[in-house]
C-alpha positions in Angstrom: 0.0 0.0 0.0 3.1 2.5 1.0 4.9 1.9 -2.4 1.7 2.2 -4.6 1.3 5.6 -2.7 4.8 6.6 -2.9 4.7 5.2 -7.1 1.4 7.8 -7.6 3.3 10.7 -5.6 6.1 10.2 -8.2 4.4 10.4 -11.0 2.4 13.3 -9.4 5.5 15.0 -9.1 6.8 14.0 -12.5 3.5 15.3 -14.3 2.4 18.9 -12.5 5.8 21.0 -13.7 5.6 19.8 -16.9 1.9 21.1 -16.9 2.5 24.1 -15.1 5.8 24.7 -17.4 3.4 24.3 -20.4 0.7 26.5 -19.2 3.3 29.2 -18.5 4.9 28.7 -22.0 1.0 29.1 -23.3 0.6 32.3 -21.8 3.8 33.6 -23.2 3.0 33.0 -26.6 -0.6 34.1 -25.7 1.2 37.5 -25.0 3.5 37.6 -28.7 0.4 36.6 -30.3 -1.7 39.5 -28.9 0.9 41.8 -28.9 1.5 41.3 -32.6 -1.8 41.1 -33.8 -3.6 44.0 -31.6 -0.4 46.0 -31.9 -2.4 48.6 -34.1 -6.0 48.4 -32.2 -6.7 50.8 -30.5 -7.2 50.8 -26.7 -11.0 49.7 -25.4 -12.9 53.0 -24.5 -16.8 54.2 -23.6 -18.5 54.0 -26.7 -15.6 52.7 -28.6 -16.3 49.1 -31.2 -13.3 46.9 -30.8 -12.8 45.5 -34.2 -10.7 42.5 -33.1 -12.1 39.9 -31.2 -10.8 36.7 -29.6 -12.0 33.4 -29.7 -12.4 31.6 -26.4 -11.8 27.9 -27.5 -8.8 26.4 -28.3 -8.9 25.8 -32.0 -8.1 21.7 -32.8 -5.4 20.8 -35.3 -6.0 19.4 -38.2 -4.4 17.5 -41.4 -3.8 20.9 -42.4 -1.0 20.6 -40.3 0.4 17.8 -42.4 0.5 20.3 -44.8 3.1 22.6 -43.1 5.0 19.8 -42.1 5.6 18.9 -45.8 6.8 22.3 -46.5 8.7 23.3 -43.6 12.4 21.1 -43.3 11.9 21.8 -39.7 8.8 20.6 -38.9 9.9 17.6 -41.3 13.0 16.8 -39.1 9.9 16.7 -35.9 6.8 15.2 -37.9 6.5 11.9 -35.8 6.6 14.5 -32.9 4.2 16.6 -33.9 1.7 14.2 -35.9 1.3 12.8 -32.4 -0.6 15.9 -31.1 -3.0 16.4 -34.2 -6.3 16.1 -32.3 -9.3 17.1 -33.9 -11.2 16.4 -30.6 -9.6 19.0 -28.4 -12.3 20.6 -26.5 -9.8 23.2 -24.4 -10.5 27.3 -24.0 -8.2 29.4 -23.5 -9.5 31.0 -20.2 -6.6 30.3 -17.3 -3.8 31.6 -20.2 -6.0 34.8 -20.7 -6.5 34.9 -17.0 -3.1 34.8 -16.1 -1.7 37.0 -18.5 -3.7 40.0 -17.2 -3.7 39.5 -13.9 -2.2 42.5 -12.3 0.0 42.5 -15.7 0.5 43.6 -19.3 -2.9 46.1 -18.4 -2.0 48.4 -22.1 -2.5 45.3 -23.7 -5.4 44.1 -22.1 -6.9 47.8 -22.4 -6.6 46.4 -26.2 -8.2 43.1 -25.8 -11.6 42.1 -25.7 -12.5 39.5 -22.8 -13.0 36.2 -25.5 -16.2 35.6 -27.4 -18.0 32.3 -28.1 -18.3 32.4 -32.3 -22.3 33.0 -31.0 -21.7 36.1 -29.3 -19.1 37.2 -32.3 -21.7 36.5 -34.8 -24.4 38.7 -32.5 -21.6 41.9 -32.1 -21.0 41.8 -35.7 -24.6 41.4 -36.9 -25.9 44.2 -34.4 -23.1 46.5 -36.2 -23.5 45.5 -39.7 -20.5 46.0 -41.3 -17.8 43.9 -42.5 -15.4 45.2 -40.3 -15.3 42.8 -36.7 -12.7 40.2 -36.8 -12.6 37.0 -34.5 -9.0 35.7 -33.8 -8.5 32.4 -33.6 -5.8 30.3 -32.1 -5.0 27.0 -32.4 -3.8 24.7 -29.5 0.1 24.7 -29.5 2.1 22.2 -30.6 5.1 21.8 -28.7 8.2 19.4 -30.3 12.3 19.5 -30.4 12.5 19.1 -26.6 9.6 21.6 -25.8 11.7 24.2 -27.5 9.5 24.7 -30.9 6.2 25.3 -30.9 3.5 25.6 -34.0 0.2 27.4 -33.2 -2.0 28.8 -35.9 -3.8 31.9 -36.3 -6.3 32.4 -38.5 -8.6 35.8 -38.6 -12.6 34.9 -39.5 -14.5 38.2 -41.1 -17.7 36.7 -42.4 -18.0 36.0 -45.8 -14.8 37.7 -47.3 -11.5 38.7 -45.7 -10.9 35.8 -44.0 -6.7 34.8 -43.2 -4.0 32.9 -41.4 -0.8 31.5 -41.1 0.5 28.9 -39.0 3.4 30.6 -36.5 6.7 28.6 -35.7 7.9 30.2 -32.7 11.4 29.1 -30.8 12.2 29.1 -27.6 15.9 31.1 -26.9 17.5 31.6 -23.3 13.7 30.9 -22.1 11.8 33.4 -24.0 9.4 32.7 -27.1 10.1 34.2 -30.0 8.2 34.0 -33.8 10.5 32.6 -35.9 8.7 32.1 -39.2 5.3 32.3 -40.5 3.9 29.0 -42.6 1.2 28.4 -45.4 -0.3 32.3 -44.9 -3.3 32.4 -46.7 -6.5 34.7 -47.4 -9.4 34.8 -49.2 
């Protein structure tokens, strides 16, 4: 009974910083992302439209990320790696990231961000307004490979009918901060 206790405290042990050291690693490239992207917003007021919205759920990955793979001799060196994580069933949000990375921090950037949106309440903001001009970011799930030292995340930008774009990010990890390194397969319609 004491060594089957000790064996699940070990693996306890084991398990929670790599989860806590992937959640911290999230929110950093939450913050590049969001600092990139909402770098020209301008900052929430009274009576002001944010035209940039984020999108609360985790976006899955897909066989679009065999794709990239195939044209990227990084990713190709890593596929096995990162094939392993393509999950179309990934039902995840974004919430403790976005929690953490305003909490008593980065407040100009949060006076830039929008709390997250459900595509619902995006598609009832950019009805009520009727323009073309609301965006809803979304971001894909990381994909973390080479020793937890790459990671591939997508962002794509939804606008309605028209306007729509992406690109898949390859960020690296250097003397513990993220940085992008390239952008992959960019597209728009």
């Amino acid at each position: 009974m004491k060594f089957r206790l000790v064996k699940i405290l070990l693996v306890l042990l084991l398990i929670a910083p790599a989860a806590f050291s992937q959640e911290a690693d999230n929110v950093a490239i939450l913050k590049i992302i969001f600092t990139k992207y909402y770098k020209n917003e301008k900052v929430i007021a009274k009576g002001r439209l944010q035209l940039l919205s984020f999108y609360c759920k985790k976006a899955p990955n897909n066989e679009e990320v065999l794709e990239v793979i195939s044209k990227s001799d990084v990713l190709k060196k890593n596929a096995d790696e990162i094939k392993k994580q393509i999950d179309i069933t990934v039902n995840e949000d974004w919430d403790k990231e976005y929690t953490a990375l305003f909490n008593n921090q980065n407040q100009y950037l949060k006076s830039k961000v929008n709390a997250c949106l459900s595509f619902e309440e995006y598609k009832t903001v950019s009805d009520r307004h009727g323009e073309n001009n609301q965006r809803l970011m979304i971001v894909s799930k990381p994909i973390y490979f080479a020793k937890n030292n790459l990671t591939l995340v997508k962002v794509a930008f939804y606008r309605n009918i028209e306007h729509n774009s992406g690109s898949f990010l390859l960020l690296e990890k250097v003397n513990g901060l993220w940085t992008i390194k390239e952008y992959l397969n960019e597209w728009a319609t």
